[in-house]
Backbone bond lengths (Angstrom), bond angles and torsions (degrees), N, CA, C in turn:
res aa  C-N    CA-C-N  psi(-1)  N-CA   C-N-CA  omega(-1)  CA-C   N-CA-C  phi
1 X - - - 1.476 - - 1.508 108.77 -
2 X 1.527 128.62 129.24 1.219 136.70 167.63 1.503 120.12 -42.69
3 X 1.292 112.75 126.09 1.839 100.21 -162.29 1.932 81.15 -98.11
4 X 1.901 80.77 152.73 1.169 94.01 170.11 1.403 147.63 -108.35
5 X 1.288 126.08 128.49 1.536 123.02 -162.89 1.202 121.06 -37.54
6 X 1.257 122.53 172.10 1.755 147.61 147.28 1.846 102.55 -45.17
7 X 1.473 109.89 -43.97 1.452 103.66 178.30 1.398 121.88 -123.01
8 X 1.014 111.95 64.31 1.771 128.47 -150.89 1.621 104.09 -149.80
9 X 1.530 115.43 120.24 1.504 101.19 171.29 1.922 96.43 -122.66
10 X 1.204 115.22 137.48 1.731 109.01 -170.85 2.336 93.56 -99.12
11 X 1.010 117.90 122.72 1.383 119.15 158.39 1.613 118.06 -91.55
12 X 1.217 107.01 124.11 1.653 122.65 164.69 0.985 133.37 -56.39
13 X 1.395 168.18 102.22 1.255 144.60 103.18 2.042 94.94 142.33
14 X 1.522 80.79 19.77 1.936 78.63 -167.24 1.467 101.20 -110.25
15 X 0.759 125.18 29.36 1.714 119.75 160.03 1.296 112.08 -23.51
16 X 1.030 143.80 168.66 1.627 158.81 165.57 1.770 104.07 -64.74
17 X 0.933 128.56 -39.15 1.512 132.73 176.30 1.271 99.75 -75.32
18 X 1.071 133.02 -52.86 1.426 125.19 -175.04 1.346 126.05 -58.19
19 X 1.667 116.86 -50.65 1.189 141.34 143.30 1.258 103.83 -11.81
20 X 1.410 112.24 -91.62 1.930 123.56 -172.70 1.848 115.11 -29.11
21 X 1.887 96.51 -57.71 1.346 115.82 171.30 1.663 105.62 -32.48
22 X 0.992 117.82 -88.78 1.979 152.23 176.63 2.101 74.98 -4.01
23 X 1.878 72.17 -70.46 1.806 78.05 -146.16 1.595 120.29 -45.68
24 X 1.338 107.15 -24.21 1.368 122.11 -151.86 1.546 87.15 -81.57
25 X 1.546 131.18 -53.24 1.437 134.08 -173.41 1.487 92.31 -67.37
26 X 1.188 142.63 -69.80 1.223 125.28 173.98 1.736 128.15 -13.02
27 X 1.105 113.00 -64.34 1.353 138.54 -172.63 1.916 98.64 -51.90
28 X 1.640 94.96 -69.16 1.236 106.97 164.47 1.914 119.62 -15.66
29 X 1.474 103.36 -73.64 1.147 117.89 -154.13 1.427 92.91 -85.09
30 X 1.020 138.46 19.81 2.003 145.77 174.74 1.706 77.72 -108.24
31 X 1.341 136.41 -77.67 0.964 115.71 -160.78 1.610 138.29 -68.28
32 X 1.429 107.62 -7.76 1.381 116.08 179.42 1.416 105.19 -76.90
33 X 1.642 104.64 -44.54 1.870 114.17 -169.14 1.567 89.38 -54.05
34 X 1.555 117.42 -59.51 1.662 98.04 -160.64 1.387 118.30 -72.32
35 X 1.690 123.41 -12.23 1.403 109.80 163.16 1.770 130.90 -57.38
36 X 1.974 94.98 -29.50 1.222 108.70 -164.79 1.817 96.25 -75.35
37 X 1.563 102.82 -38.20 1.513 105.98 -179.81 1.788 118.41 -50.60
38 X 1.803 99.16 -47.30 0.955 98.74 -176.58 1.535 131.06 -72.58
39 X 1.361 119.90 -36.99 1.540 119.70 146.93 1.271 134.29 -34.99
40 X 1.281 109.11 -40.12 1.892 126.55 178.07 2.063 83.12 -55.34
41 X 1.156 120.60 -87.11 1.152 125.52 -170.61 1.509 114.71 -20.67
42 X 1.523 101.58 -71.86 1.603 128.37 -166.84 1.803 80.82 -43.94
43 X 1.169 136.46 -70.55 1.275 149.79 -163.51 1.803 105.25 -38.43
44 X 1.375 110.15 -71.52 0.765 110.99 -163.82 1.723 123.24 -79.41
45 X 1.661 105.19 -4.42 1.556 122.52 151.74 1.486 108.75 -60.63
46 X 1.377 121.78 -42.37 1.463 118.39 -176.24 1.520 125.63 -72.26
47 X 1.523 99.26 -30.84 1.271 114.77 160.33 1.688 130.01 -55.31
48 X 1.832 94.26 -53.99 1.781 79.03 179.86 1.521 98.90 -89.63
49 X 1.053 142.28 -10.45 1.757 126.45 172.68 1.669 101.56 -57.28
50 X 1.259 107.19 -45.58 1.460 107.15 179.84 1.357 134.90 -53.56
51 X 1.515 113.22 -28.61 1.685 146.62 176.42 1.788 86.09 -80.18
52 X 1.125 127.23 -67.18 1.763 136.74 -162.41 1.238 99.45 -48.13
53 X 1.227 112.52 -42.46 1.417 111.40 -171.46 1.674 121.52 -103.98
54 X 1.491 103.19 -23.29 1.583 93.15 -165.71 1.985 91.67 -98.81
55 X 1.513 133.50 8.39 1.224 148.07 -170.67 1.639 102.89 -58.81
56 X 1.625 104.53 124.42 1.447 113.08 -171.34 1.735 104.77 -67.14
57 X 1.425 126.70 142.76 0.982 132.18 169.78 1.543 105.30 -41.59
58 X 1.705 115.36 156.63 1.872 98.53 -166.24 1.586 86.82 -107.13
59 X 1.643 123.67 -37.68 1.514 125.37 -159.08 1.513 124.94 -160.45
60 X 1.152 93.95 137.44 1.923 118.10 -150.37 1.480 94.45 -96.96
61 X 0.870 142.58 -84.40 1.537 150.70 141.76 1.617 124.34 -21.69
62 X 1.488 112.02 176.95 1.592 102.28 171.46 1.704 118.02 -79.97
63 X 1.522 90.49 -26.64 1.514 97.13 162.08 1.575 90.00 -163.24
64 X 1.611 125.16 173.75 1.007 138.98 -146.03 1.384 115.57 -163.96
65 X 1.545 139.57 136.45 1.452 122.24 -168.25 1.620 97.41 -153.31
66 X 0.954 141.55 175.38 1.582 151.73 -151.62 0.977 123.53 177.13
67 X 1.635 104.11 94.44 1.781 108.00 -177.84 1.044 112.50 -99.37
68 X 1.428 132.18 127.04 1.338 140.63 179.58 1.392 112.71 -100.45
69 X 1.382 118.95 -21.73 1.438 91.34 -162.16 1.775 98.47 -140.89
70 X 1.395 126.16 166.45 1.495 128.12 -166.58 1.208 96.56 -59.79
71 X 1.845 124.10 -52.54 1.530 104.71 175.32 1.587 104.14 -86.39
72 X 1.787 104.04 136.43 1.185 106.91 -173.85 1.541 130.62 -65.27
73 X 1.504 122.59 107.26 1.321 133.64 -173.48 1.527 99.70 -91.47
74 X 1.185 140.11 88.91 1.738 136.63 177.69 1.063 98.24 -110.44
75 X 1.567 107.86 142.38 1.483 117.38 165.42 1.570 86.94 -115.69
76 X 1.349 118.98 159.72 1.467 144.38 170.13 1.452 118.66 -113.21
77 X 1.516 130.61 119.42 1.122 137.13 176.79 1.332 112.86 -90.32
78 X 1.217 107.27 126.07 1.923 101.43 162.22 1.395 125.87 -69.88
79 X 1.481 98.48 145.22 2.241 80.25 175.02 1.358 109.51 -36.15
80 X 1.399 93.28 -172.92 1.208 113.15 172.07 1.173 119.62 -123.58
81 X 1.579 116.06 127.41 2.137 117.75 -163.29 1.482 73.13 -76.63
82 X 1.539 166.55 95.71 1.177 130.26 115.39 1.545 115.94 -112.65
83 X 1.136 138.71 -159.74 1.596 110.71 -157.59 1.863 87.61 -119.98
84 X 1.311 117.59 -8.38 1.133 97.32 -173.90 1.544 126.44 -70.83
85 X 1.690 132.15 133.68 1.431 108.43 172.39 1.667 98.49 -135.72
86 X 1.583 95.83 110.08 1.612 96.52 -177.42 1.503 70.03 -169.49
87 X 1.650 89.17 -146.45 1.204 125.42 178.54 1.325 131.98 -146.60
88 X 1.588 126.04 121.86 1.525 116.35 -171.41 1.407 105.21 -87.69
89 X 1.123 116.37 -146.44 1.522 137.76 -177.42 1.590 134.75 170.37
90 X 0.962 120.03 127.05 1.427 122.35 -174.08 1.642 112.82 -122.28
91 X 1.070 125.49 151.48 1.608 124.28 176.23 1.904 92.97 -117.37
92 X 1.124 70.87 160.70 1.904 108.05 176.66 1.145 122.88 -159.60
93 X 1.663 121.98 166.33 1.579 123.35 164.79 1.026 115.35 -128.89
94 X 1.542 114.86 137.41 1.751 95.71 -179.91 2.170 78.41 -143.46
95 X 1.248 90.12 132.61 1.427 113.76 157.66 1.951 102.83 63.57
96 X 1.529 91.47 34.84 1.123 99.99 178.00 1.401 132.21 73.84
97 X 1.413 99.80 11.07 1.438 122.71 -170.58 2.158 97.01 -114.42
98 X 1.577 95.73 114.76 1.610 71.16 175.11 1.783 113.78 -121.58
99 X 1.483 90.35 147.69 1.728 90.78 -150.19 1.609 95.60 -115.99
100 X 1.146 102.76 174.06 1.410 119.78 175.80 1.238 125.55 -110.86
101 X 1.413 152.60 150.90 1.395 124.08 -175.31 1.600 93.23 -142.74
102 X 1.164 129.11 115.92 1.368 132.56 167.13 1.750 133.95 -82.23
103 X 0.986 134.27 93.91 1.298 136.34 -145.49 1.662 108.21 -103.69
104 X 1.398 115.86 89.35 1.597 112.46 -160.89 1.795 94.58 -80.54
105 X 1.475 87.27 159.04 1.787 81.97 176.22 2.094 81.65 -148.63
106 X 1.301 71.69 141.56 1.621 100.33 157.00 1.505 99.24 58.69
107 X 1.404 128.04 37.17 1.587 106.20 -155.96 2.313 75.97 -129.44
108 X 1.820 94.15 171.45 1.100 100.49 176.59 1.216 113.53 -113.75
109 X 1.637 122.86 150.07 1.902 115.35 -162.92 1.283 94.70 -122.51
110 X 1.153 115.39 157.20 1.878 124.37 174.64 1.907 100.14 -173.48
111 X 1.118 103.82 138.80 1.942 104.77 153.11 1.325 113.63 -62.17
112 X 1.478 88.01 153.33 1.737 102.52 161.91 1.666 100.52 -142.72
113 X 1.184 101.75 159.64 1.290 109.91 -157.42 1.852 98.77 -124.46
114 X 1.286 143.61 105.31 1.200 143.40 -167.60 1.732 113.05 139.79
115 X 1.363 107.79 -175.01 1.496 111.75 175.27 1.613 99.58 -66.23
116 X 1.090 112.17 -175.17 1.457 136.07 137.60 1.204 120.88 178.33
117 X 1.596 113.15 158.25 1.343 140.85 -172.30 1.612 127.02 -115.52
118 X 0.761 101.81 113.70 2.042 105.92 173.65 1.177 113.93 -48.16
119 X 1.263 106.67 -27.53 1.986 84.37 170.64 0.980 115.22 -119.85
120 X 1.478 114.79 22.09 1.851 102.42 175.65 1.831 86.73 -116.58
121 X 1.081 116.53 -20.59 1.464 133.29 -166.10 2.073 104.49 -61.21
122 X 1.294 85.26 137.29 1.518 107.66 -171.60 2.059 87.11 -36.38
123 X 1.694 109.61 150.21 1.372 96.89 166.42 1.407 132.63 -94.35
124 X 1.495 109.60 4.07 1.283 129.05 161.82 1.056 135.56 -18.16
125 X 1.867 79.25 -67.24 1.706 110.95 -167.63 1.697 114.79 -66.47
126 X 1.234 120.23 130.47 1.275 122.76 -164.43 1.329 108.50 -115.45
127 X 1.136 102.24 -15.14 1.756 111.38 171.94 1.523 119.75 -168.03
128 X 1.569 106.38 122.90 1.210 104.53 -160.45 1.421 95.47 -112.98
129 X 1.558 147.69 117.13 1.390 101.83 172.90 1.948 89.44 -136.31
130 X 1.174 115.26 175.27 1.135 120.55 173.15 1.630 131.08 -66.94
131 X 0.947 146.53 141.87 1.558 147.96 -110.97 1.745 97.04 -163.27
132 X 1.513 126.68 -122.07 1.703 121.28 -147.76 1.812 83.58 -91.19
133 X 1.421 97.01 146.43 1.341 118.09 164.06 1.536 118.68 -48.89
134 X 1.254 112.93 158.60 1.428 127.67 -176.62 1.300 112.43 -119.05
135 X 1.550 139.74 111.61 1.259 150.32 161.38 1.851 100.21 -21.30
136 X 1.612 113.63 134.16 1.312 100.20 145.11 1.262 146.69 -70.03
137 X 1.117 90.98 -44.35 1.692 118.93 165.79 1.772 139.03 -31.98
138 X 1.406 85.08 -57.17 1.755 111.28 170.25 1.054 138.22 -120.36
139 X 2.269 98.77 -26.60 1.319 104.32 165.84 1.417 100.51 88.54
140 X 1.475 120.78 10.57 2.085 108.20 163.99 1.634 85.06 -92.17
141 X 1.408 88.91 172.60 1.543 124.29 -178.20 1.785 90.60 -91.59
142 X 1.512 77.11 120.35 2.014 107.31 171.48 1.336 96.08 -56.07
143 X 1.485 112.05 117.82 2.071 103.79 133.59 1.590 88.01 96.84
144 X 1.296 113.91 150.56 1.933 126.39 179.08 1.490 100.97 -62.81
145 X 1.703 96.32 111.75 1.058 122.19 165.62 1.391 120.84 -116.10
146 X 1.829 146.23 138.36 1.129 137.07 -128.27 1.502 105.34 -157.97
147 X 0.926 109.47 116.72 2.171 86.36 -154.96 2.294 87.26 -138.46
148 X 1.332 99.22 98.07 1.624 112.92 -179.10 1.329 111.06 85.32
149 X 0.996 136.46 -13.07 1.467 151.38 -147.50 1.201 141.58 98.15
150 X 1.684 110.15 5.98 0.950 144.56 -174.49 1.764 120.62 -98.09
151 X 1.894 117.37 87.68 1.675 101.92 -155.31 1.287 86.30 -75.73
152 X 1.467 110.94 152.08 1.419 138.68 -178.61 1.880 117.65 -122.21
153 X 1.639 96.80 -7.48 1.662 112.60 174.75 0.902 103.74 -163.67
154 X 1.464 152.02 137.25 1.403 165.71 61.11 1.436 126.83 26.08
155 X 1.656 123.50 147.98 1.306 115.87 172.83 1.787 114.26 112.73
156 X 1.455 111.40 144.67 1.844 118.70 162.23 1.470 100.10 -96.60
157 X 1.196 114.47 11.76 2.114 78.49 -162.40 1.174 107.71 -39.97
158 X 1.375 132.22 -32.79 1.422 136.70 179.58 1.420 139.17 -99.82
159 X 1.278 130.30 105.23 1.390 132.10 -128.23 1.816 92.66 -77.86
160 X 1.932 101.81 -31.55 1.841 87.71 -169.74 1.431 97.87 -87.18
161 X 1.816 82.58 161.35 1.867 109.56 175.50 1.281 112.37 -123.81
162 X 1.530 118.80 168.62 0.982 114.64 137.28 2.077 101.81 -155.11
163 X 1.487 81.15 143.35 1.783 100.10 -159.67 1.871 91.81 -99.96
164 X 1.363 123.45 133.77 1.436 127.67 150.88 1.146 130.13 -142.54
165 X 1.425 100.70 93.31 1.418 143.41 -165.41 1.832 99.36 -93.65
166 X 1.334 107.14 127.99 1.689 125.74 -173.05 1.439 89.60 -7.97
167 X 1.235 107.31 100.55 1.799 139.87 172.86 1.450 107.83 39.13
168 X 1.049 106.61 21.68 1.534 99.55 169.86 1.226 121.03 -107.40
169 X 1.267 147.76 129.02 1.148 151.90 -168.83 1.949 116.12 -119.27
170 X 1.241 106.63 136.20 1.216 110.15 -163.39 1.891 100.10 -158.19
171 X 1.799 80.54 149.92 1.831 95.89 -157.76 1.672 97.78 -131.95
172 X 1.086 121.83 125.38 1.514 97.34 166.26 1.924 96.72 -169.72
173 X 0.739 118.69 -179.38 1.766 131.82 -163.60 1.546 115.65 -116.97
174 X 1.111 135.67 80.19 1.678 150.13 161.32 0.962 108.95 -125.44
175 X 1.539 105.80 173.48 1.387 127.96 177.63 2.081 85.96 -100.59
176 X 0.826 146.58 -36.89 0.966 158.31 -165.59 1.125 140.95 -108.03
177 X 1.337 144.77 81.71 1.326 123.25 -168.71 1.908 108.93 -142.61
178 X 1.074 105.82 136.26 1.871 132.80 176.00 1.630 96.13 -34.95
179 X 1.815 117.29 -32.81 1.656 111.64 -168.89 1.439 116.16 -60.03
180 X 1.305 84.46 -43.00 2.074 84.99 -177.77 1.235 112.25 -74.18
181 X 0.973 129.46 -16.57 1.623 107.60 170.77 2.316 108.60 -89.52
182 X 1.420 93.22 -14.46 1.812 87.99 -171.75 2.338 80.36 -86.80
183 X 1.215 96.06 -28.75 1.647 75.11 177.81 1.688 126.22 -67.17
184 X 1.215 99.34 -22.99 1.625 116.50 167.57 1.975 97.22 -62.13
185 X 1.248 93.20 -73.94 1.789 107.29 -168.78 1.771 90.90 -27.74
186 X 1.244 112.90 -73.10 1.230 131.62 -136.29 1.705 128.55 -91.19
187 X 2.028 90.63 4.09 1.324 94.40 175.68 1.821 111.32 90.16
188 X 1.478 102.13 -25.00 1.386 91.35 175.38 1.701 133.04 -82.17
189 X 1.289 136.41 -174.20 1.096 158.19 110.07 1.538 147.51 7.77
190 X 1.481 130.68 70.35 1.326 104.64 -162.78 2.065 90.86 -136.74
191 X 1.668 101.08 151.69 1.906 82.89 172.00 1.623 80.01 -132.40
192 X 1.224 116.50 -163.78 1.701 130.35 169.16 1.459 95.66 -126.61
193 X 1.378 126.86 160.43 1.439 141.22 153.21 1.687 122.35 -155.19
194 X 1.180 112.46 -155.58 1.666 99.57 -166.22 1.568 91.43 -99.06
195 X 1.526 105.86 138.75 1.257 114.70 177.73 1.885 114.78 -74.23
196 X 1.104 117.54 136.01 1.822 112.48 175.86 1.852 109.29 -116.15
197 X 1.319 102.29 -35.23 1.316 99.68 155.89 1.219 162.62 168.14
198 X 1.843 134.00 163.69 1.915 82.18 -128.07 1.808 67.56 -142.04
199 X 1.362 111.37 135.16 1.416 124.96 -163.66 1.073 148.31 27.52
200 X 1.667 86.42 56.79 1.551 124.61 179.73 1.931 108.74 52.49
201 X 1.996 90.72 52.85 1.164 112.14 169.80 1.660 110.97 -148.06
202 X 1.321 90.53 132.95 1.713 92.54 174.56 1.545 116.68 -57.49
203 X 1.317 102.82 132.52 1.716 106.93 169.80 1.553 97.44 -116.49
204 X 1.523 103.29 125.16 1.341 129.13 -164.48 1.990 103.42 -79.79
205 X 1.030 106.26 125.36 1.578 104.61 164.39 1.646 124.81 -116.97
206 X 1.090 106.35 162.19 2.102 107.68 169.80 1.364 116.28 -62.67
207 X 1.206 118.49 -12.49 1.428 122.94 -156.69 1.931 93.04 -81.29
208 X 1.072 103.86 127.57 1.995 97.37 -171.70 1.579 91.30 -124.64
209 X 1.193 140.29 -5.23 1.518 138.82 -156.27 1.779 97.92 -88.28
210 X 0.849 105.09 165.75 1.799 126.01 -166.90 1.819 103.79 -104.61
211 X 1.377 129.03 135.27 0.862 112.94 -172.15 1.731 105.45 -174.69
212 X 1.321 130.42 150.18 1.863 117.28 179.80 1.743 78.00 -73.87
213 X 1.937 90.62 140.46 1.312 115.52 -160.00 1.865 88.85 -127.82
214 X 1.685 116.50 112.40 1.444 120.87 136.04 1.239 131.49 -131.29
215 X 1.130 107.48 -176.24 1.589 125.68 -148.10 1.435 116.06 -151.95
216 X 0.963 130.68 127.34 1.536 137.70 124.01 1.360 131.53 -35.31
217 X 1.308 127.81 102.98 1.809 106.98 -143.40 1.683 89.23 -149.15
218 X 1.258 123.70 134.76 1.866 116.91 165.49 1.031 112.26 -111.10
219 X 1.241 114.10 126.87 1.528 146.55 -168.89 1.626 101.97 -106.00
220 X 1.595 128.53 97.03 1.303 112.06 152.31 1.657 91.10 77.49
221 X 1.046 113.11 46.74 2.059 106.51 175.27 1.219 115.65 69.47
222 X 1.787 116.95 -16.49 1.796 109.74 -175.99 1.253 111.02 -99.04
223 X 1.278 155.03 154.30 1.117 163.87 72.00 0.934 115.81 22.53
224 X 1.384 154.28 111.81 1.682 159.55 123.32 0.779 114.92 -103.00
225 X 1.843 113.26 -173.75 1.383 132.16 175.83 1.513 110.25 -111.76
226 X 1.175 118.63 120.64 1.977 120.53 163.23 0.917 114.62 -104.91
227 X 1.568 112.03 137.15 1.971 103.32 175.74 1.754 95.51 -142.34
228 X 1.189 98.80 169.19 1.274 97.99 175.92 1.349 130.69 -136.23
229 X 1.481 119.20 155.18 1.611 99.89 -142.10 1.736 93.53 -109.28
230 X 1.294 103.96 35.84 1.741 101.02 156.15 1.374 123.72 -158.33
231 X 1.040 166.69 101.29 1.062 163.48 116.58 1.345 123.36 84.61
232 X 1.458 121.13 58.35 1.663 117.11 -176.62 1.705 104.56 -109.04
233 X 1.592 93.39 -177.75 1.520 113.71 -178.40 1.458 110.22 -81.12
234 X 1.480 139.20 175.15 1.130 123.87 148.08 1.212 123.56 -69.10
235 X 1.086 137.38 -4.22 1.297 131.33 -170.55 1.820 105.72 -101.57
236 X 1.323 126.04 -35.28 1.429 118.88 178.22 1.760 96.49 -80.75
237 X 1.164 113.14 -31.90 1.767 117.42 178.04 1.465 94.82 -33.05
238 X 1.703 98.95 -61.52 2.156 100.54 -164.17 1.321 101.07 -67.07
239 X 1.473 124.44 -42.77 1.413 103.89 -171.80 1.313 120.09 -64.03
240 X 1.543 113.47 -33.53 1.663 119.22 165.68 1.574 109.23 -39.54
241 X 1.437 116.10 -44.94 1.409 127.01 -173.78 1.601 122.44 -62.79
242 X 1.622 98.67 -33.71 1.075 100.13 -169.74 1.562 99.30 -91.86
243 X 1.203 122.64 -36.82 1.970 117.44 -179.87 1.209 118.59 -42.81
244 X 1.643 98.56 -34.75 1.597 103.56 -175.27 1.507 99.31 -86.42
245 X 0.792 138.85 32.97 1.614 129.70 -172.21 1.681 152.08 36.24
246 X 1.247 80.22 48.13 1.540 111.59 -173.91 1.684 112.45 -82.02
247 X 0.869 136.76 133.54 1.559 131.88 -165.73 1.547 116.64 -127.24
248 X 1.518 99.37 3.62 1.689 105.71 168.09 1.660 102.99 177.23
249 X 1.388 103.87 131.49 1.788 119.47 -175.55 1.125 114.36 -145.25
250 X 1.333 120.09 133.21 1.504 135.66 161.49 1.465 106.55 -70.50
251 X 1.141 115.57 154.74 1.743 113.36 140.00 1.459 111.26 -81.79
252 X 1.793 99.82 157.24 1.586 97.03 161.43 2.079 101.35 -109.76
253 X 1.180 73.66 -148.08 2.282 80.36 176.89 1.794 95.09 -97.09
254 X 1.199 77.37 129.38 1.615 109.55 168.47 1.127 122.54 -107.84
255 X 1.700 111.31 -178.02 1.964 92.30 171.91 1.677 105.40 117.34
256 X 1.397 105.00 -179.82 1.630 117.82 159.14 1.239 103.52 -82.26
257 X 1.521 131.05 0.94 1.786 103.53 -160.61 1.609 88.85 -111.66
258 X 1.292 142.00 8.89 1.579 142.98 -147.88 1.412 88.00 -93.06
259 X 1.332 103.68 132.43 1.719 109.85 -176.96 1.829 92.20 -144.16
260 X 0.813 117.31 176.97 1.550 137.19 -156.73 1.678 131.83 121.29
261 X 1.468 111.42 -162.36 1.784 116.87 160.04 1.463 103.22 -174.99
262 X 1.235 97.40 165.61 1.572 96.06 178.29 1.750 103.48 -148.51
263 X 1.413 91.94 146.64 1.882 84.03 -167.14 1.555 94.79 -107.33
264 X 1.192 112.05 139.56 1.786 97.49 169.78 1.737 97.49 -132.82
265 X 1.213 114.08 137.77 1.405 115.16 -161.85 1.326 124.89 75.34
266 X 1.508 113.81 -119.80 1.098 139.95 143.53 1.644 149.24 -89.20
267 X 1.553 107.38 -13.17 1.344 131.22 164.95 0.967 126.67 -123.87
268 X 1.182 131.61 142.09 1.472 171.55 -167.03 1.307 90.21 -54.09
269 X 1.123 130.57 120.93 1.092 127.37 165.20 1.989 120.50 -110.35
270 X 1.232 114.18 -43.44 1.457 118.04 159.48 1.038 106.37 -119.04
271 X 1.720 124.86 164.82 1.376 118.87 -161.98 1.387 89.47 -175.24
272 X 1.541 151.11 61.59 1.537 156.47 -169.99 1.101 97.31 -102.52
273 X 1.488 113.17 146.58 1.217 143.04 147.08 1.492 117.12 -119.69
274 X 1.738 105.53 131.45 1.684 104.85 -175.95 1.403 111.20 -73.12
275 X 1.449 101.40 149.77 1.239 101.12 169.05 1.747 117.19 -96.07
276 X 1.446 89.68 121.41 1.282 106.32 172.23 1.668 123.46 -126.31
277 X 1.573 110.27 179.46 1.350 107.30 164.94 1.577 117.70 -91.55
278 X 1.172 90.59 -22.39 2.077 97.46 -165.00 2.014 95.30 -142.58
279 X 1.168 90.60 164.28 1.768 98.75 -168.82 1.568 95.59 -56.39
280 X 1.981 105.24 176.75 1.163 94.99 -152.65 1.677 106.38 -101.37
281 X 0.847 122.07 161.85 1.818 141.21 174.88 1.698 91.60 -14.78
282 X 1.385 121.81 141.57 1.164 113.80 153.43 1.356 126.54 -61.62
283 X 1.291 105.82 -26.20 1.514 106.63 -171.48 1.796 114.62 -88.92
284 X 1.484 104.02 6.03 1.401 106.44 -174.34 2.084 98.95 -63.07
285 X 1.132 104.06 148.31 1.662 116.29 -143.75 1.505 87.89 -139.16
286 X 1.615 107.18 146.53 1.320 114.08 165.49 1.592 121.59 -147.63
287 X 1.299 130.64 144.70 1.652 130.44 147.51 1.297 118.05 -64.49
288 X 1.295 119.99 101.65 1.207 117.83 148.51 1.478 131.98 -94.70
289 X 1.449 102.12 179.86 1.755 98.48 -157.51 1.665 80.85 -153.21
290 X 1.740 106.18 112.84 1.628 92.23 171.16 1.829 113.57 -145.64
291 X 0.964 126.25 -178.95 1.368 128.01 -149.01 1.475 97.40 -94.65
């Protein structure tokens, strides 16, 4: 090999072809990184538009809570910033049972205790429907019922609740629960009814008769109403409840005597009157839900 001078520098492997080569893979690999960059992006725009838009409604009520279990497990929902305050509705079928599911948003709930009528009835009210059972016998309301803070019935025979305490509303399955006495304290709201199901498990009852079947039911942390527009038992009612993914439900009153309506949107969607011979029970009782 030619030795090299004091004023001599020798370069390696850089010919003019080689050079070109270098550059050309170079160039290359600038343009792959920014395709790969630019997809990463494009991707992850599709992603959160997709969350923005496909994002479960957060709250049905002004706020909303869900007790599932004897020791109290509640989660608390915040309103909801969205502008709607009514109620929508969607139908489905599951197991041959086809139900309705009413999804209140932004609205306020309390009992009332008396008749009522849809067209003489405050226009608020967006859904009125009937709530704790009525004795045949005498005609009081079955099981601790709680109407302003004021108890008006006594008793568990019935393990489900639901407590509505200053806009909060709450559903859950004991023989026992801390609500009825803070609903006494506190001015609120409380009835009992038959539990259908309590951590996204059927709770089995005696009741075997066929009948339009709703509920108080939480879906995904919310609270609604499901009813169904034919004639089941309680027991396929819960399993209906549970397919659709409901993880805790009251019953409401069922039967020939179920009177109420419920508006979702703009139309009427139920609208019953019981059949009776003579006006109805004083003690006939309702959930309402109003704007």
């Amino acid at each position: 090999m030619k030795e090299i001078s004091d004023n001599e520098i020798r370069v390696i492997g850089t010919d003019s072809e080689d050079v070109a080569k270098a550059s050309k893979r170079h160039g290359k690999a600038i343009i792959i990184a920014a395709i790969v960059v630019a997809a990463a992006i494009i991707a992850a725009l599709l992603i959160w538009h997709h969350n923005v838009i496909k994002s479960p409604e957060k709250a049905f009520f002004d706020s909303s809570t869900v007790e599932t279990d004897a020791q109290p497990n509640i989660r608390t929902i915040d309103s909801d910033p969205d502008t709607i305050v009514g109620i929508t509705m969607r139908d489905t079928t599951v197991n041959d049972i086809p139900l309705k599911i009413f999804t209140p948003h932004n609205l306020h709930a309390r009992l009332h205790v008396g008749e009522l009528n849809y067209a003489t009835a405050d226009t608020n009210i967006v859904l009125a429907l009937q709530a704790a059972d009525i004795r045949a016998d005498n005609l009081e309301i079955v099981s601790a019922f709680v109407l302003n803070g004021e108890t008006l019935a006594k008793g568990s025979s019935k393990l489900g609740y639901c407590a509505l305490i200053n806009d909060t509303v709450t559903i859950g399955v004991d023989s026992a629960t801390a609500l009825y006495e803070e609903a006494i304290e506190k001015g609120g709201d409380f009835f009992r009814q038959y539990p259908l199901v309590k951590n996204g498990n059927i709770v089995e009852n005696k009741i075997k008769n066929k009948a339009i079947r709703r509920a108080l039911a939480e879906i995904d942390g919310h609270i609604t109403v499901v009813a169904t527009s034919s004639r089941e038992s309680l027991h396929d009612f819960a399993q209906a409840l549970v397919d659709i993914g409901v993880n805790t439900a009251v019953n409401l009153v069922g039967g020939n005597l179920i009177s109420g309506w419920v508006v979702a949107g703009d139309s009427l969607v139920i609208d019953e009157q019981p059949i009776l011979n003579g006006p109805s029970p004083n003690n006939i009782n309702f959930i309402i839900l109003s704007k």
